[in-house]
Each structure stands twice: as structure tokens, then as C-alpha cells.
N, CA, C and O of each residue as an XYZ file, in Angstrom:
376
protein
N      31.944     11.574      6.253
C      31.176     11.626      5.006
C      30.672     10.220      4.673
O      31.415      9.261      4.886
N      29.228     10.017      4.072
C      28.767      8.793      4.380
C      29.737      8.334      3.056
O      30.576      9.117      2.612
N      29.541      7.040      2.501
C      29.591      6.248      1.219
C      28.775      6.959      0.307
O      27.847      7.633      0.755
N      29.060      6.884     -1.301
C      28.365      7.874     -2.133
C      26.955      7.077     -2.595
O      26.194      7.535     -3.447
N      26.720      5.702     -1.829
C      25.601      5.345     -2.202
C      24.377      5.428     -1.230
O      23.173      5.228     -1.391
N      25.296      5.874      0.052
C      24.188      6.378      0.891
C      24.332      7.615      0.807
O      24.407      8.099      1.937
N      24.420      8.483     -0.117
C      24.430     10.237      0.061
C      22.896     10.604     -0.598
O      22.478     11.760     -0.527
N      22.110      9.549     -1.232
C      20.929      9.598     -1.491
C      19.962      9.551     -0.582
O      20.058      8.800      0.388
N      18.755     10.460     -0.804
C      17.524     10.758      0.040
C      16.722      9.491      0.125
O      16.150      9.239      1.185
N      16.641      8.771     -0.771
C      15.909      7.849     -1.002
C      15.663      7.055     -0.136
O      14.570      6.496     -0.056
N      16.844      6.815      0.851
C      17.359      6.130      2.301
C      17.259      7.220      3.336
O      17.879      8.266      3.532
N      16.239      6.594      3.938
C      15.851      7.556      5.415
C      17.276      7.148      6.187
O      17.879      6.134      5.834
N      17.670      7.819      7.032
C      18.559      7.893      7.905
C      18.181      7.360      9.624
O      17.165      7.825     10.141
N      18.932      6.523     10.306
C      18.082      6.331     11.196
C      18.980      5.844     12.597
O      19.772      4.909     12.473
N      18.875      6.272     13.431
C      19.804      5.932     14.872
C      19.658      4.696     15.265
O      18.561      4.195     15.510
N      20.955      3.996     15.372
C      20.296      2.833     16.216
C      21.534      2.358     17.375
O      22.723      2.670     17.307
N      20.968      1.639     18.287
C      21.982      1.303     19.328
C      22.723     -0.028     18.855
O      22.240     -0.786     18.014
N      23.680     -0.185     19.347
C      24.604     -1.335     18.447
C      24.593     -2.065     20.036
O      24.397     -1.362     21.027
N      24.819     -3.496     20.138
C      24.929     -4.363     21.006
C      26.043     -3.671     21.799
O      26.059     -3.763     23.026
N      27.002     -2.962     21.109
C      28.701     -2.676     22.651
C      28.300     -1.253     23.232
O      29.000     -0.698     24.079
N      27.133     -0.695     22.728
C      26.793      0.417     23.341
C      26.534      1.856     22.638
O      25.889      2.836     23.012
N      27.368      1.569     21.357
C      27.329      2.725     20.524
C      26.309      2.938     19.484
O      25.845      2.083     18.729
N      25.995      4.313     19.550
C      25.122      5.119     18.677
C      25.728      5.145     17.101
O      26.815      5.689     16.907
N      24.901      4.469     15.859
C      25.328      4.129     14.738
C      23.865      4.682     14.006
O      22.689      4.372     14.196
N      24.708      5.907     12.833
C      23.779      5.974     11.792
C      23.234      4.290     10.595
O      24.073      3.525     10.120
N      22.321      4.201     10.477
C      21.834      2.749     10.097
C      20.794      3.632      8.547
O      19.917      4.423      8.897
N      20.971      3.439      7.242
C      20.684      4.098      6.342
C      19.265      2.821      5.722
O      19.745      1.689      5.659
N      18.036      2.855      5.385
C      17.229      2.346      5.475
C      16.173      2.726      4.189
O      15.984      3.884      3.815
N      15.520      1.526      3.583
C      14.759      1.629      2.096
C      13.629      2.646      3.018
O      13.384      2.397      4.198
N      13.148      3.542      2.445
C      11.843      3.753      2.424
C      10.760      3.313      2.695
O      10.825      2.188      2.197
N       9.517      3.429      3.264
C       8.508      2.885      3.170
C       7.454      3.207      1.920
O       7.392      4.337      1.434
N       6.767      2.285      1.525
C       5.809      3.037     -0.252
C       4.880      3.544      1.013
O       4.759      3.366      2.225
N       4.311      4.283     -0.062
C       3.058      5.327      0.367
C       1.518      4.557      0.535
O       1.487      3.564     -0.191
N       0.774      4.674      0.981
C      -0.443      3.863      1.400
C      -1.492      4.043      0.094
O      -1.787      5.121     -0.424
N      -1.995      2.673     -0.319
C      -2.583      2.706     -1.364
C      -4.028      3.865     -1.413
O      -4.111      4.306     -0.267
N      -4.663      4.220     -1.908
C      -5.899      4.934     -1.620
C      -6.731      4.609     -2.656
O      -6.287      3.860     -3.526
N      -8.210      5.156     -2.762
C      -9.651      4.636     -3.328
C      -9.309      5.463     -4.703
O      -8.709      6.532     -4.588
N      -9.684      4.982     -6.010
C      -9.428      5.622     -6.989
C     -10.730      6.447     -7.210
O     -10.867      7.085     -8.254
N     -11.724      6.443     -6.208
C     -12.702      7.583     -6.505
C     -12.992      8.398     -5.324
O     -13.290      9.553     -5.626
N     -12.994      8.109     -3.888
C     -12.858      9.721     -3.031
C     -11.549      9.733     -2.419
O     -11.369     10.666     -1.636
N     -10.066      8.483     -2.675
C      -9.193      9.156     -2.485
C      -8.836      8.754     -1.039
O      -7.851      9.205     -0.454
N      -9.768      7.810     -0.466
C      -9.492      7.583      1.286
C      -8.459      6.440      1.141
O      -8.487      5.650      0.198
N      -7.424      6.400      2.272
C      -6.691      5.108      2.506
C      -7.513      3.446      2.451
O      -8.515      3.157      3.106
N      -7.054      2.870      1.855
C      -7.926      1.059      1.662
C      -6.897      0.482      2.929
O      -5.795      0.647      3.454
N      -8.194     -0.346      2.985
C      -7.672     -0.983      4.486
C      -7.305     -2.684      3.680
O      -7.414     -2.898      2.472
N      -6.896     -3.647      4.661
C      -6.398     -4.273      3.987
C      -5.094     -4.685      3.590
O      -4.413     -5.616      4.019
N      -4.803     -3.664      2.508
C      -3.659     -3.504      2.088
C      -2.299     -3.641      2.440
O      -1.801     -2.517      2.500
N      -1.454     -4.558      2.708
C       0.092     -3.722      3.428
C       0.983     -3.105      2.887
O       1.164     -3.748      1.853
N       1.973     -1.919      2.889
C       2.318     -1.511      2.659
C       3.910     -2.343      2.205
O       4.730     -2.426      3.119
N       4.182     -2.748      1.254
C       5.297     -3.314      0.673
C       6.348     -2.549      0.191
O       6.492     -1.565      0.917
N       7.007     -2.573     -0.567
C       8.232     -2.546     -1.377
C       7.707     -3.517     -2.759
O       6.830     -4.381     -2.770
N       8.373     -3.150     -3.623
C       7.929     -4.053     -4.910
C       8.080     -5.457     -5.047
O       7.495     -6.483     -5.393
N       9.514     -4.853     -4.457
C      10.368     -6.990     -4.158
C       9.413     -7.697     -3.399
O       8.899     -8.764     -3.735
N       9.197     -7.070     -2.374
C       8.218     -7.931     -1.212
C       7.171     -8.793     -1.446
O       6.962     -9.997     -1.292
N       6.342     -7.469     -2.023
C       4.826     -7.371     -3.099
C       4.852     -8.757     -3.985
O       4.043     -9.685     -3.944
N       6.172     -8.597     -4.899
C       5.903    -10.021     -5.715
C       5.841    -11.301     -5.221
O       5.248    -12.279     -5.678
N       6.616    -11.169     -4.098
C       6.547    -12.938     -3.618
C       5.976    -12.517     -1.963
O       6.536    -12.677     -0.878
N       4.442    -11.840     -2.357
C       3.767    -12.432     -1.481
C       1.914    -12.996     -2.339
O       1.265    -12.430     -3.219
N       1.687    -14.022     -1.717
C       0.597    -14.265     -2.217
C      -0.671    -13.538     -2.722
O      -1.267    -12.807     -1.931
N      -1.040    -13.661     -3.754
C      -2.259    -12.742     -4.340
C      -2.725    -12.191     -3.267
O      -2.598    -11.015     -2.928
N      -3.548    -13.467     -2.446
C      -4.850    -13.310     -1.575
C      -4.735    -12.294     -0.466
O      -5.712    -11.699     -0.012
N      -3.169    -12.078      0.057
C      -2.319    -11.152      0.839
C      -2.239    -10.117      0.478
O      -2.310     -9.264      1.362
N      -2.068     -9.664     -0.848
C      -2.259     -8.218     -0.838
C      -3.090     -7.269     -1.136
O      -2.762     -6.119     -1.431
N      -4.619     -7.859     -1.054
C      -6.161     -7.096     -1.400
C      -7.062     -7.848     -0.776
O      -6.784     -8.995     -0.426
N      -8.200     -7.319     -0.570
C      -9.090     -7.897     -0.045
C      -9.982     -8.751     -1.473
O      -9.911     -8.275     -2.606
N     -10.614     -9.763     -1.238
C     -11.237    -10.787     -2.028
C     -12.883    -10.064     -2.156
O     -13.850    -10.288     -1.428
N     -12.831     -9.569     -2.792
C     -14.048     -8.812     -3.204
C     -13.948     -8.528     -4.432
O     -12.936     -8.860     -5.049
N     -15.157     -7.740     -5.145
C     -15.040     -7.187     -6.351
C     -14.755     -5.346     -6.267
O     -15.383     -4.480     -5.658
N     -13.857     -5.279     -6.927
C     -13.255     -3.793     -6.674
C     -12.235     -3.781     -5.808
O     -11.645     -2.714     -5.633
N     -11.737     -5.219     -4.944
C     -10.826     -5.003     -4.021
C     -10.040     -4.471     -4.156
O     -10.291     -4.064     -5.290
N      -8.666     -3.837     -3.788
C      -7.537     -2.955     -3.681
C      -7.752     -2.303     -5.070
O      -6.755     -2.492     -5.768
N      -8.678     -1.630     -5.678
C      -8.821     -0.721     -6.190
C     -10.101      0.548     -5.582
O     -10.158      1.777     -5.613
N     -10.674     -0.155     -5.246
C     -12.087      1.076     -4.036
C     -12.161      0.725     -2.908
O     -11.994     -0.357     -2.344
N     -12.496      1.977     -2.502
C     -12.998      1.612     -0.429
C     -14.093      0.984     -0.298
O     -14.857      1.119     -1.253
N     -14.635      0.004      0.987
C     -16.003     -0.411      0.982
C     -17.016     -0.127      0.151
O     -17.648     -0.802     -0.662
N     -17.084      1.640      0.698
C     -18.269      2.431      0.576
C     -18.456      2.901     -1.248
O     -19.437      3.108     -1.962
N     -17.193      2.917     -1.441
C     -17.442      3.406     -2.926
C     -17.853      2.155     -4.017
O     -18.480      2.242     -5.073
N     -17.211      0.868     -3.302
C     -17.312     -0.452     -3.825
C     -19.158     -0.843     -3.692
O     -19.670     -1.384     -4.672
N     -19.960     -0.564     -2.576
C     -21.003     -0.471     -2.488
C     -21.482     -0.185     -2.933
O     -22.501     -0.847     -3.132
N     -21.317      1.232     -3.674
C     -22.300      2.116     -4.286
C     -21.807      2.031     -5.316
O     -22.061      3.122     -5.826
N     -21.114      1.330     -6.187
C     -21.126      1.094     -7.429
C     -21.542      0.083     -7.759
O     -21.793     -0.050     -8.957
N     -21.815     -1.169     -6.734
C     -21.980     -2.675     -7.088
C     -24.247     -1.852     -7.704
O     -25.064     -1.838     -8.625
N     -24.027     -1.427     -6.396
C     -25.570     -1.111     -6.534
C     -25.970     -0.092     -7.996
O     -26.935     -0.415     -8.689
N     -25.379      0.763     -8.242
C     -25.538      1.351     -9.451
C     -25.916      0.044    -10.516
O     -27.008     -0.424    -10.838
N     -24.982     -0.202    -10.779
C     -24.424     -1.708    -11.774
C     -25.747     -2.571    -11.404
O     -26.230     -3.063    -12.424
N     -26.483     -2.896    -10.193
C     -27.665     -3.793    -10.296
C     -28.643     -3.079    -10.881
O     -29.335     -3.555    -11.781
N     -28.788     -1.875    -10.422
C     -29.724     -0.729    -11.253
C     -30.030     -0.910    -12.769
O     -31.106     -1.021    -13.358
N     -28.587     -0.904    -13.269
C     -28.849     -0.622    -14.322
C     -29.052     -1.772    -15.205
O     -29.504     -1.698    -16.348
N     -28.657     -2.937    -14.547
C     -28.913     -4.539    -15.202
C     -30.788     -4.606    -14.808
O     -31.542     -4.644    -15.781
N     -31.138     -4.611    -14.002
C     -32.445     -4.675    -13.608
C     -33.459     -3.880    -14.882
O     -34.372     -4.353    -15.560
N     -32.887     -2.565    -14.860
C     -33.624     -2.152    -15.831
C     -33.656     -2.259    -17.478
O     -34.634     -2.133    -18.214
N     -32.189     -2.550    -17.853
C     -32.186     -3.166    -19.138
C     -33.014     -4.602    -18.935
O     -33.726     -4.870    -19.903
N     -33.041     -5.466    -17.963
C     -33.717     -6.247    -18.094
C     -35.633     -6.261    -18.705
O     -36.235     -6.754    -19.659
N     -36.056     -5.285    -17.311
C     -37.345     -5.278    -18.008
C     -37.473     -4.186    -19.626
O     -38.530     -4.138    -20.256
């Protein structure tokens, strides 16, 4: 019976070989889920997949791309909104 703090799902379960030869359950954080586009929903590239702890002490510039809309839209959706947005400055202009 494991320890009652590994009896949680939360910890993937996982085989591993030990240096004297033996097969050892090895209990392991999770991986987070892959960020996605907040308007069609596709995986953002870029991105790495962290843990929270990780996330904080790694550098801004490391965890999004340096754009406008970065790690919140995909390219394509980031495109076609930058362009909307000139649209509509252009024409309030004239």
C-alpha cells in the first residue's frame, strides 16, 4: 500500500529502473495542460509547458513570444486582429 500522500491521482505513477536492477514504482507531479488561442482554441507555440513554481522563476521573455497578443492568440488570429484594429484607426482617422 503506497504512503497516504501518494494515494492521490494527482501524481501519475511511473516505472523506473533503479541502478541494482530493480523495477520501482517512482510517483511524479503532473504535467499542466498546453496553453491554447483564446479565440479558435488551437495550441500556441512557443510556450513551455511549466508547473507554477517553475513558471515564476523563469524569465518573462521565456515564457511567450514578444509580440503583441503573445501567449494570449495564435499567429493567425493575432494577424487578423492587428489588421482589423488598423482598419478601424485608418478610418476614424479620415
Amino acid at each position: 500500500m503506497p504512503a497516504p500522500r501518494f494515494r492521490s491521482r494527482s501524481l501519475r505513477r511511473v516505472q523506473r529502473r533503479m541502478p541494482g536492477g530493480k523495477v520501482k514504482r517512482v510517483y511524479l507531479a503532473r504535467k499542466p495542460g498546453t496553453i491554447r488561442c483564446a479565440l479558435c482554441g488551437s495550441e500556441l507555440q512557443g510556450i513551455p509547458r511549466l508547473s507554477r513554481v517553475k513558471a515564476k522563476n523563469t524569465a518573462k521573455s521565456k515564457k511567450r513570444p514578444e509580440r503583441p497578443y503573445g501567449g494570449f492568440l495564435c499567429n493567425k488570429c493575432a494577424r487578423e486582429k492587428l489588421k482589423k484594429e488598423a482598419r478601424l484607426t485608418e478610418l476614424s482617422i479620415q
